[in-house]
N, C-alpha and C positions, 0 to 999 in steps of 0.2 A: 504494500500500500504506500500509495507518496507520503513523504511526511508531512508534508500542509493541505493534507484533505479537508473537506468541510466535517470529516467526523473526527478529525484532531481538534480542529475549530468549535465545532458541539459540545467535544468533551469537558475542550480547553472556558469557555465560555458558561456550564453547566456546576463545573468548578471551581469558578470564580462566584456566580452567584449565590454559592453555599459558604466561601468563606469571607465574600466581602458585604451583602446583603443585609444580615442579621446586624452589623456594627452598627453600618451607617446608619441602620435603621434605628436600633437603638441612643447612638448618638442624638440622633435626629427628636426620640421621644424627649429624650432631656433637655435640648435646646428650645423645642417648642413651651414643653412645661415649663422652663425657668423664665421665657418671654412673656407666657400668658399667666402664669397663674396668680398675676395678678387681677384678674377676673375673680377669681376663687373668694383672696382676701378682701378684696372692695367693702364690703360691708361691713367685715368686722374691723378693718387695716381702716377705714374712713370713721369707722364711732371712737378706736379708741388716739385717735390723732388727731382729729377735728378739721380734715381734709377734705374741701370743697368737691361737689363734683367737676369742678371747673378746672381746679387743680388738677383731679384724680386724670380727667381728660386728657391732659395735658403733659402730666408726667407719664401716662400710657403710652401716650404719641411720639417722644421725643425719643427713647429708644432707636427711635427707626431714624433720625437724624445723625445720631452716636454711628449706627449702622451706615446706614450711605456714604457720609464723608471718607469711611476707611475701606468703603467695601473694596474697589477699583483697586488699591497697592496692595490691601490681604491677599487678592486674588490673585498677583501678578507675582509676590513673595512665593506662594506658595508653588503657583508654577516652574519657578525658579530653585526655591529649597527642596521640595516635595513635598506628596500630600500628607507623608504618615505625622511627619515631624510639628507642622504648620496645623493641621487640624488637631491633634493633640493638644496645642500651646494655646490655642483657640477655646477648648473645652475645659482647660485647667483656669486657663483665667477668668473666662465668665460664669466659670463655678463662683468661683471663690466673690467675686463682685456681689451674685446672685446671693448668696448665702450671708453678705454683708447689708443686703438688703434689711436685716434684722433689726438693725439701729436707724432705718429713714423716719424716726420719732416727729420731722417735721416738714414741711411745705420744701425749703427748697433741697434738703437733703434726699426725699425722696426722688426728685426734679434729676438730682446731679446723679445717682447710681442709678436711674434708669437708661440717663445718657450715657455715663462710663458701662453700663451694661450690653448696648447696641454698640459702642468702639471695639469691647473683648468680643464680642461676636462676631464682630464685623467679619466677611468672607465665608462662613461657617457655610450656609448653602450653598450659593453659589460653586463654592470650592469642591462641593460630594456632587453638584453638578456636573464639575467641571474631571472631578475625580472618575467618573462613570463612564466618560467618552476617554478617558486612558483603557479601560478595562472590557467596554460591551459596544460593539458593533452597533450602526444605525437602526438595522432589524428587529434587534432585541431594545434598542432601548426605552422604549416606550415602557412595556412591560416593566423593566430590572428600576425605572424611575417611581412608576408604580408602588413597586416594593418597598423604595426609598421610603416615600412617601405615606406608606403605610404608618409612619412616626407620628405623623401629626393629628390623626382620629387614635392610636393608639397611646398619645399622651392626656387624650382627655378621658378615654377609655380607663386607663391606669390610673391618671391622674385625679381626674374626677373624685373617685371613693381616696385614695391617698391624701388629694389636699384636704377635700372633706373631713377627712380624717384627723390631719391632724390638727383640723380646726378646731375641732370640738377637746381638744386637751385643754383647750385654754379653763385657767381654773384649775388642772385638776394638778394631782402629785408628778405626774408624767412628761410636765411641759418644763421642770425642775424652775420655776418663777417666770419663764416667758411667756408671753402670750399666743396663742394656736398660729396667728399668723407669723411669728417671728419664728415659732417651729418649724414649719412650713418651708420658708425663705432659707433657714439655715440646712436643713436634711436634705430638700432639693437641688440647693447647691453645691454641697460636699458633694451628690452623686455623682454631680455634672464633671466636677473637678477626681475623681477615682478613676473615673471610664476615661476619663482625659488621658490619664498615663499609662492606663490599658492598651490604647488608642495606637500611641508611641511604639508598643513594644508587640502589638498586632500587624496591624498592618504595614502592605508591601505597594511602594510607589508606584512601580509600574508592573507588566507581565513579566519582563526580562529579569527580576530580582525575587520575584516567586519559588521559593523552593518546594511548592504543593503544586507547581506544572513539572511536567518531565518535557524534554527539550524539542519535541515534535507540537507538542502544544503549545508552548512558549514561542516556538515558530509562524506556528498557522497564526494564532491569537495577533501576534504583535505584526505579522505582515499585514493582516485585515484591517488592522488599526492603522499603520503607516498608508493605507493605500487609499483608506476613504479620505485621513487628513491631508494629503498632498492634492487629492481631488478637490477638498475647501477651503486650501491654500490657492489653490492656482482660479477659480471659481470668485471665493470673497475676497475681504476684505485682507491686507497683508499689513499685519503689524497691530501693534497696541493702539496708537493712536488711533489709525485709518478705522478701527472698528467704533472707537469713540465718537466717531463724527460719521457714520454710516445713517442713511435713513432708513434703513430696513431695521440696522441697530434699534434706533430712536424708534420706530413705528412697535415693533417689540414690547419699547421699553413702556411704550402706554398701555397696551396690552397690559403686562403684567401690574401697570398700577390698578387697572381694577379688578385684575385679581386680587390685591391686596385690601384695598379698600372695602370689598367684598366678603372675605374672610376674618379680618380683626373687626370690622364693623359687626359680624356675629359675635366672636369667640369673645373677645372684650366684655360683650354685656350678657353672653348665653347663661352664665353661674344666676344671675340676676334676674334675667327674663322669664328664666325656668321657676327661678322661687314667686316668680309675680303669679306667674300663671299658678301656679300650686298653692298662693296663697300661704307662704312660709319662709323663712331664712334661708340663707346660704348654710347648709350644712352636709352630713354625709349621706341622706335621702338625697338632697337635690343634687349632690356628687354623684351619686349612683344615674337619675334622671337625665344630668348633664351628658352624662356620659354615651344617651341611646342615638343623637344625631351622629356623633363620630362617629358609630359605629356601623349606623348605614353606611358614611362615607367609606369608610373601610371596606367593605364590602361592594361600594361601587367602583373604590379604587385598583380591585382587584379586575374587576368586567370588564369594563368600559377597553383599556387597554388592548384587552385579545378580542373583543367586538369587533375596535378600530381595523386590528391584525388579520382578524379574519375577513374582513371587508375593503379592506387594502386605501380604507380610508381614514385621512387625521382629522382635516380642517371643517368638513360636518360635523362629525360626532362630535370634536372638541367644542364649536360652535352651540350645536345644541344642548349638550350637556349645560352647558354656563347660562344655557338660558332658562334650561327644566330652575337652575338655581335660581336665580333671579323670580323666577315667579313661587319657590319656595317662600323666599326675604316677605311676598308683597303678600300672599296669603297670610304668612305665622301673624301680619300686621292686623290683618284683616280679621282675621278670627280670632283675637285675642278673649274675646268672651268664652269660646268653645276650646279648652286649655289641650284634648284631646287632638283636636284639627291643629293647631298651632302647633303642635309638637311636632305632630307630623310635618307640617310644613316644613320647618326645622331641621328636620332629616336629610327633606329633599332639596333644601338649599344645602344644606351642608353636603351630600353627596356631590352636586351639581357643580360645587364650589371646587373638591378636590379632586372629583375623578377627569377633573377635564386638565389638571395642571403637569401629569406624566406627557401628554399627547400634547400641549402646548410647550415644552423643554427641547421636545425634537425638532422644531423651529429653527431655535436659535444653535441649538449641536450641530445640524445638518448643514448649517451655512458657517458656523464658524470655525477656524482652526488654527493651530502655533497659538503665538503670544496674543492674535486676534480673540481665540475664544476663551483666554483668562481673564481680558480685558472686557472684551462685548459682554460674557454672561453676568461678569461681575457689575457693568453699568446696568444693564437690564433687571437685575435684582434689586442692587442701591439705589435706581431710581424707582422702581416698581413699588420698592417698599417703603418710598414715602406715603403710599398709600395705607401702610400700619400708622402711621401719622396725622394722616389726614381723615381717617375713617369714626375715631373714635369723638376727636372735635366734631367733625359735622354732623353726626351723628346727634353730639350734645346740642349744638347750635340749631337743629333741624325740628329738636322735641320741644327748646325754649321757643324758639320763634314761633312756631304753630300751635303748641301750649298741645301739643299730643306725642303720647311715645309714639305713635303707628306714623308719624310725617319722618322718623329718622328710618326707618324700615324701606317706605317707600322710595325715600333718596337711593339705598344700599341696594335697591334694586331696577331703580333705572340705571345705578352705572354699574352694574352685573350685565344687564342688559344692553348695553351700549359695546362693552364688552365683546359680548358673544357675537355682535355685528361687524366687530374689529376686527373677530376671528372670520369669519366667512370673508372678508374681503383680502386673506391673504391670496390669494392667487391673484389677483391684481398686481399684487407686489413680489408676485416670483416667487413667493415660501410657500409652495403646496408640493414640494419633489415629493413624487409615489415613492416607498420605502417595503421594497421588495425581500420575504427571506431568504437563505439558501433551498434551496428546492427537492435535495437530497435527502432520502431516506433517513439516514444514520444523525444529520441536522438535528429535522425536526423530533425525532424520536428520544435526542437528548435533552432537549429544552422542556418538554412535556410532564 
């Protein structure tokens, strides 16, 4: 048999998803938790600080500020160091910030460790985006993003009953005189910063330094990979810069802002809207309840992917999916009387919200490459995720101004839906390339 068959490639490629998948993924739950869970605490973090919701807004939002300014040189660092080293340093430091979250006793101290908290982050996605096109073919990578991203409904999945959890310490002998949310801030940060130096001494930067490939799969693997990237080298954009100022870049990058917008515009208030609708406090019921739209999501992040795959289509499905969301956001508004419908609604914004963001990544992979796509993915994040900034103020500005919570809902769902209109007009703009698998038996047989 040759040695760069596509079933060295299968193997090689089937192998990697077993030992690289599970990390990132995990990574991935703890980044998001130590981002959101401030949703969790908002209630009890706002009675015993006496922190506005205008503040709370505010300090939610700025995170993503921290995050953008550094996102562009983490990502180019990292391209340069590698990813085992650079995401490591990434999740020990924003452990540790996150867990110091414990003493934000006041207005601007909160303000300033949610900004240093999006700086130590800064790159963290981007970078396992950016990590994934070392490792998985165009092919697959819808899918293997999927997986990624299975973090994010299984941090609220997890998380949910866990912060719940350790909310309700407060008071008791268990919390040793802190209060539940200061527990909370502290346990979910030390995790963050553990896995960090796990992180380091797991993982392998590229295929060529893998010692779980034997050397025909190290082969097939890594010529697969040099042949699509010299294909979107010679194709896009060449260079760091030249990606920075690309319109295709920039059309992306708005994209992805409402994705963003979209998603903290939920997650931000979900701990909160759940206890409205149930008529009860934040605690480890509504942790549990919190926990059932992610879990849709999860489950749609699984589908949707190999739907696309088996339909040889991105830019619909991705499109429609982000819309099912979007009309999820306007119903939960809608039916806020019937706590049952609202939930549901909830779900299916929330599936709609994450299963369409695997099939949107292959976008910007498929077009960028070299030092273009450390640079591009990383602006396409850092700007996208001014929209975790901008979602949670308008949000507040949308319920003061119309004196209704259901006017900031409706907002989160016109621009979901604006969104998903973004999405269908990529083939206007040249980003709809068909993404074809290997066709061989022994291929498909290993991926399955």
């Amino acid at each position: 048999m040759d040695k760069t068959s596509p079933d060295h490639l299968s193997v090689a490629i089937s192998k990697a998803i077993k030992r690289i998948i599970p990390m990132v993924t995990l990574m991935f739950i703890l980044a998001y938790l130590d981002r959101a869970n401030i949703g969790f605490a908002k209630q009890q973090f706002q009675y015993d600080t006496g922190l506005s919701d205008a503040a709370y807004a505010f300090g939610a939002g700025i995170f993503f500020i921290g995050y953008a300014l550094f996102e562009v040189p983490s990502n180019i660092l990292l391209y340069k160091v590698g990813a085992r080293i650079w995401l490591g340093r990434i999740m020990i430091t924003w452990g540790l910030v996150s867990a110091s979250m414990m003493f934000a006793h006041t207005e601007n101290v909160f303000i300033f460790l949610r900004f240093l908290l999006g700086v130590s982050e800064a790159g963290f996605f981007p970078g396992v985006i950016l990590y994934l096109t070392f490792w998985f073919p165009l092919h697959i990578r819808a899918r293997v993003t999927g997986y990624f991203l299975f973090g994010a409904p299984l941090a609220f999945i997890i998380g949910g009953p866990l912060s719940g959890g350790l909310l309700t310490l407060d008071g008791t002998p268990f919390a040793f005189g802190l209060h539940g949310w200061q527990m909370m801030f502290l346990v979910e940060g030390l995790l963050a910063s553990i896995v960090g130096v796990w992180v380091i001494f797991y993982l392998d930067d590229r295929p060529e330094k893998a010692k779980w490939l034997n050397a025909s799969e190290k082969k097939a693997l890594s010529d697969k990979l040099a042949a699509e990237d010299e294909q979107k080298i010679a194709h896009g954009p060449k260079g760091a810069l030249a990606a920075l100022l690309d319109i295709k870049v920039l059309y992306l990058c708005l994209i992805w802002f409402t994705v963003q917008v979209c998603g903290y515009g939920i997650y931000f208030f979900l701990p909160t809207q759940i206890a409205t609708l149930m008529g009860t406090k934040v605690g480890l019921l509504v942790g549990f309840v919190t926990a059932i739209p992610p879990l849709c999501a999860a489950i749609a992040v699984y589908y949707v992917p190999r739907i696309s795959e088996k339909l040889g289509e991105r830019r619909i499905v991705a499109a429609v999916t982000f819309m099912l969301g979007a009309a999820g956001i306007a119903i939960s508004g809608f039916a806020d009387s019937v706590p049952v419908i609202a939930i549901t609604a909830l779900c299916v914004a929330a599936a709609g919200h994450l299963a369409m963001q695997p099939l949107y990544w292959t976008f910007p992979s498929s077009y960028l490459g070299g030092t273009a796509a450390a640079s591009g993915i990383a602006l396409i994040n850092s700007m996208g995720n001014l929209g975790g900034f901008v979602a949670p103020n308008i949000r507040v500005w949308a319920e003061q101004t119309f004196h209704s919570a259901r006017a900031g809902l409706y907002f989160l769902a016109l621009v979901t839906f604006v969104g998903g209109v973004m999405i269908l007009l990529l083939r206007r703009m040249g980003m709809d390339k068909k993404v074809m698998a290997p066709s061989t038996t022994g291929s498909s047989a290993a991926l399955n």
